[in-house]
N, C-alpha and C positions, 0 to 999 in steps of 0.2 A: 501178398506173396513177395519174397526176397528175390533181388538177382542175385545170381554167387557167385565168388571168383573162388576160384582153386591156384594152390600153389606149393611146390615143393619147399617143404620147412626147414630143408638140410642142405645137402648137397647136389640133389636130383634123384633121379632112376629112384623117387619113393613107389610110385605105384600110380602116377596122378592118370595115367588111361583108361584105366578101369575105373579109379573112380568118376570119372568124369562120363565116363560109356553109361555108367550105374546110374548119376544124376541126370544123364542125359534123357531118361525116359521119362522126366518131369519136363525140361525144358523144353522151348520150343526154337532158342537158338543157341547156336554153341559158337562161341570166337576165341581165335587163339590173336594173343596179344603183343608179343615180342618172339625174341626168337629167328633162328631158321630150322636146315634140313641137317640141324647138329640135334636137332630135339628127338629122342628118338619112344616110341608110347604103346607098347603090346599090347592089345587087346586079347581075351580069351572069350569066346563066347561058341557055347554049345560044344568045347573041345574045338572048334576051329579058332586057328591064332591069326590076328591079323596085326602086322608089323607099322606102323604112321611112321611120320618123318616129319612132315608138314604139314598134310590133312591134320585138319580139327578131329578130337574123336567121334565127335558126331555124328562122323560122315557115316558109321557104321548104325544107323538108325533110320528104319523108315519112315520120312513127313518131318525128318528135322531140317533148321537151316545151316550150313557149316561156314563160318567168313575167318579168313587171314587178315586179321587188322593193318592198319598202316604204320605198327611198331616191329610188323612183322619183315624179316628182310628174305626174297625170295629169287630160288635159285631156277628160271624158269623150265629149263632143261628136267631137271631134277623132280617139278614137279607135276612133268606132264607123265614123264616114266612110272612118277607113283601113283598117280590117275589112271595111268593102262593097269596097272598090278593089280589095281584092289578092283578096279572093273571085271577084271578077270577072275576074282571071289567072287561077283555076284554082285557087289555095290555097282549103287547109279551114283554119278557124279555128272550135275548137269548144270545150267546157268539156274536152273529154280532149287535146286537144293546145295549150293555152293557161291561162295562168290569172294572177291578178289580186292581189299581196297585198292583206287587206283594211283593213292597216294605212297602205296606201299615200294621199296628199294629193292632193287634187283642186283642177287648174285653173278658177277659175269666170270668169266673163265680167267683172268688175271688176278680175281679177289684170291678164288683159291691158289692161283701160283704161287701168289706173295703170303698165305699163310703157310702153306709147307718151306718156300723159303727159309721164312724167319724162324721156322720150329727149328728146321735141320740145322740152322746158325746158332742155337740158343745153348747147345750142348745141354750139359748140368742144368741150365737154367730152363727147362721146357717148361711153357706152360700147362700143355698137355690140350692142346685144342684138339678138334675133332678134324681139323688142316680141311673144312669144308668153304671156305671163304667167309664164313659169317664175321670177325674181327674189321675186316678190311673193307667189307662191306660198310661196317656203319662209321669207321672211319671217314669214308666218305660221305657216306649222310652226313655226316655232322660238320667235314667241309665243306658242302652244298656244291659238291659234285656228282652225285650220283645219280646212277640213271632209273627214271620211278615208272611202273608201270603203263602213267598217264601219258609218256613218253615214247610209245612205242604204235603213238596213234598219227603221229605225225613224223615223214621220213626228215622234212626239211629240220624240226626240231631233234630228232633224236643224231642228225646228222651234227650239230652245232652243240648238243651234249656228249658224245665221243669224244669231239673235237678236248672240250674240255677235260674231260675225265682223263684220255689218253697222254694227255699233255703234262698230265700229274704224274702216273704211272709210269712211261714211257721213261722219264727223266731216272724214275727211278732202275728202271730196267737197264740204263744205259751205265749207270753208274756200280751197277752188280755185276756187268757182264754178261746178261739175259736177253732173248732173243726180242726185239721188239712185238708189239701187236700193232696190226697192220687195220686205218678204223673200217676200210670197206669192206675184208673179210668178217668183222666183226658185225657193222651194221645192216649187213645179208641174212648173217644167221640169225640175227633181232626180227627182221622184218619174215624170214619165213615163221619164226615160230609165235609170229605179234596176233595173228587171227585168232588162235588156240589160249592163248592169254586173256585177249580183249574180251573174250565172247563173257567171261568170269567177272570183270571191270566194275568195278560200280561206286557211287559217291558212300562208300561205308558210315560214316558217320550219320547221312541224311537216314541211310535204311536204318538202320539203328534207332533214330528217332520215332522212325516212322512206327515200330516194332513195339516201341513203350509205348506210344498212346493207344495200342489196338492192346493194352496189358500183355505183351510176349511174356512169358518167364526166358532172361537169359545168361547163360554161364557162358562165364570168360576165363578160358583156359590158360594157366601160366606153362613157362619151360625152363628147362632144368630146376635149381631150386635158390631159395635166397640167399644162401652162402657162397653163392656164386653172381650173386646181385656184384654190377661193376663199382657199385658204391658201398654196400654194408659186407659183402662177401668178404674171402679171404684175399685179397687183393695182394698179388697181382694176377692167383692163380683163380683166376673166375673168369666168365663168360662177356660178352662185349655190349651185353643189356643190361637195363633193371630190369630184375626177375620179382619183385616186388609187388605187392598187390594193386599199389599206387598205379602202377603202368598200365592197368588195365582199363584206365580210363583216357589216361595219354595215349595209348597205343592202338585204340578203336575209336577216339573220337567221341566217346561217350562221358557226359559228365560223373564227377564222382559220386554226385547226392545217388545215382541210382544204382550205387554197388550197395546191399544189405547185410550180405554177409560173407565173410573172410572164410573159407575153409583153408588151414591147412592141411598139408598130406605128411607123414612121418612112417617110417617104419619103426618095425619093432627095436632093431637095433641101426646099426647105421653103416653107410659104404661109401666110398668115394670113387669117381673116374680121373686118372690123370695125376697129375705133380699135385704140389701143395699142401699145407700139413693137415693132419689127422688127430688130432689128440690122443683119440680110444682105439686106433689102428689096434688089431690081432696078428702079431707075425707068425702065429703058430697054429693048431692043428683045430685048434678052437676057431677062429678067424678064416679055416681054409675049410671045414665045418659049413658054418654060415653060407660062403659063396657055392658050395653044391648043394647043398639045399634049396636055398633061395636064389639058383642058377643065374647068378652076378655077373651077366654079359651084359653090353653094351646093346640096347637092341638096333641102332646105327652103326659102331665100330667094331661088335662083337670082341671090344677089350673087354680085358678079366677087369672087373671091383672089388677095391681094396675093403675091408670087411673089419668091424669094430664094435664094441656094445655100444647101447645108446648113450649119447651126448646130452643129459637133460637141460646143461647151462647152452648149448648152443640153440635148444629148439626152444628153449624159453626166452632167449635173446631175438630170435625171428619173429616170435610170438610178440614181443615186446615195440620193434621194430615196424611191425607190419599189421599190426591190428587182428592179429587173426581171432576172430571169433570161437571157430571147435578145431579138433585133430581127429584126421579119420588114419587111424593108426591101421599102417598094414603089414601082409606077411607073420604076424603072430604065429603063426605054426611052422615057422623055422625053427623057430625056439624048443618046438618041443619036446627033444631027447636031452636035453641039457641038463647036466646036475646042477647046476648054478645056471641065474641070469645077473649080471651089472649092469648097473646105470653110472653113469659121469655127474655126479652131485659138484665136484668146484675142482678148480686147478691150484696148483703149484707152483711157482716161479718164482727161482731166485730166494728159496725158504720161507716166501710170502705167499698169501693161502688169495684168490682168486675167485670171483662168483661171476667174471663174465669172460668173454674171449678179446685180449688184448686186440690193439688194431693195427702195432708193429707186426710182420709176417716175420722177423726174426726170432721176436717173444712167442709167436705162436709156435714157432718150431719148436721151442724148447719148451714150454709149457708142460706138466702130467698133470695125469689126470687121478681123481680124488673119486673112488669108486662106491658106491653102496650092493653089499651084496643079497638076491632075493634066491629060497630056495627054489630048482626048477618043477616043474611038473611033471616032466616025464608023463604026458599022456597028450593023446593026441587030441587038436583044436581043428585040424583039417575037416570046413566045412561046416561047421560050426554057424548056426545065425539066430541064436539067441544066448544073449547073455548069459542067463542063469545055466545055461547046458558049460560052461567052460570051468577046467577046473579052478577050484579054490585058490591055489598059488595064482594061477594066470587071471585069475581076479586081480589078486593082491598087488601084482606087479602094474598093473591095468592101472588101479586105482592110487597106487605111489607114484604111476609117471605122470600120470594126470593133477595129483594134488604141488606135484615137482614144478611143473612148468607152467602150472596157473590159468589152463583153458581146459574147456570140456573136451572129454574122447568122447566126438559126437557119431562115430563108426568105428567099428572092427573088420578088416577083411580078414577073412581065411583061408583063400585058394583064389590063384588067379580067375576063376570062373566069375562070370557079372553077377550071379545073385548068394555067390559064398560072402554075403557079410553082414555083419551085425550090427542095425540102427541104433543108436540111441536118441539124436536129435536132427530132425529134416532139415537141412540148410533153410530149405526155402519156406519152411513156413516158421521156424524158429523167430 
């Protein structure tokens, strides 16, 4: 049996909650790998919706185990209010079915100041973050200033990490004209809500271990998608992680040999949140179409998503990049009044013809796109969970994006609901 990572093969907001809610009734632990409380993962189950942020989707599972890797950066405030919310659905959320690396980086209330700061200074140039502190956050992870979970067990330690961190910040607060952060009101609010933290604490990596040799099945959950990877994305308008499948071993402490198989997630056509280009953007009624259909809100920001046909050079680029094994392609019955579908076969630029996506963000702006056009079906897929039941065309289109991008469509979803979707190959025993 395979462990599986899941991961967004475009820009994000594919669908990876549900599938990952879907897989999860194999698994027997779910970890989420990077990321924070910008990730945003609706679940539908039984007509009840249930909105994540930070919880793993597993949480919505009973007898599964749910862990925040140490790639993961966390806002603790943030997610102790999402632990009341979904409690209040009816999930448990306890030290046995939840838990916390204690290596993992904590959002503090200056991370978010200075990324609204810097969005509101950037005019034109936004990069369209979610202004939740997660950038600023791992900025300091990465200057080995930030303050980690493991931190919040010791007052004298976390007193001589402020010191630090503040000292960073503070310089820069004084030099924007921003009110300082004072470190005892800050190292108060740390210490009241450290008990409510710690009780979740645990050496992730060891459990993890401990989890393989008892054979766990476990899926490690990606966030947002890989063209938002801070290294293969469209840089510079991408996320402050690798969203990569790689990370899911850096980012939980788990070696790579025991990741099996690559799922990516893809929709039928494609959306973006935020700044940054688009190649197959829709500025018109076809594009605006899309987004009420496939109701293109943010489930964190409640922004509207820019809306486009599918990109088949960019998800064969991720594919390429990231090893991904199958595509569990979703939302297919967005599609389905449309008298046409297109696909993005190669680019443009500069009256030179293009098969992959440039790594200048200038070229990528100017770039078009080189469409292939499939007739649509005009019948409805909604709910659909066998293959052979979908029409003919939406075969046809299925099996041109699949033969486009050079990995199996190992799913079909068709309705937000957990069991609207159509197998073709089990991650985990593939």
């Amino acid at each position: 049996m395979n462990n599986v990572v899941v991961v967004g093969s475009q820009w994000g907001d594919e669908g990876k909650g549900k599938i990952v809610d879907w897989l999860s009734s194999e698994a027997d632990i779910v970890v989420r790998f990077q990321g924070g409380h910008n990730a945003g993962h609706t679940l539908v189950i039984n007509k009840k919706v249930f909105k994540l942020r930070l919880l793993p989707s597993g949480i919505v599972r009973e007898g599964k185990i749910s862990i925040l890797g140490n790639g993961v950066v966390i806002d603790p405030w943030a997610l102790l209010d999402e632990i009341e919310d979904i409690k209040k659905q009816g999930i448990q959320v306890n030290p046995e079915n939840f838990m916390i690396s204690e290596s993992a980086s904590l959002i503090l209330p200056f991370h978010q100041e200075m990324d609204e700061i810097r969005e509101d200074a950037a005019g034109k140039e936004k990069i369209g973050t979610t202004r939740r502190g997660i950038g600023p956050c791992y900025e300091d992870k990465v200057g080995r200033r930030s303050i980690r979970v493991m931190d919040l067990r010791s007052e004298t330690n976390l007193d001589n990490r402020l010191e630090n961190v503040l000292l960073h910040h503070n310089a820069i607060r004084k030099g924007l004209k921003k009110k300082i952060f004072k470190k005892g009101d800050l190292k108060k609010s740390l210490l009241d809500i450290a008990p409510k933290i710690l009780k979740f604490a645990k050496p992730v990596w060891l459990k993890l271990d401990e989890f393989k040799k008892k054979g766990k099945k476990i899926l490690f959950e990606g966030a947002q998608g890989i063209l938002l990877d801070v290294d293969h994305g469209t840089y510079p308008y991408v996320t402050s992680s690798n969203t990569v499948p790689a990370m899911a071993a850096t980012g939980s402490g788990s070696s790579p040999d025991r990741i099996g198989y690559i799922l990516g997630i893809a929709k039928a056509y494609t959306t973006r949140v935020g700044s940054g280009p688009f190649p197959t953007e829709l500025k018109d009624k076809i594009g605006d179409n899309l987004g009420k259909r496939g109701k293109e809100f943010g489930t964190v920001t409640a922004r509207k998503r820019r809306c486009g046909w599918f990109d088949g050079v960019l998800v064969r680029q991720t594919i390429k990049i990231s090893g991904i094994n199958g595509i569990a392609l979703t939302k297919l019955d967005v599609l389905d009044e449309l008298d046409e579908v297109k696909m993005c076969i190669a680019y443009e630029l500069n009256g030179k013809k293009l098969d992959y996506l440039p790594a200048a963000s200038e070229d990528q702006f100017n770039i078009k796109p080189i469409y292939k056009t499939f007739p649509g079906w005009k019948s409805k897929t909604q709910g659909i969970r066998n293959i052979k039941d979908l029409p003919e065309n939406a075969k046809k289109y299925i099996y041109a994006l699949e033969d486009f991008i050079g990995a199996k469509i190992s799913s079909i979803s068709t309705s937000p609901e957990r069991d609207d979707t159509i197998l073709v190959e089990d991650p985990f025993k593939a």
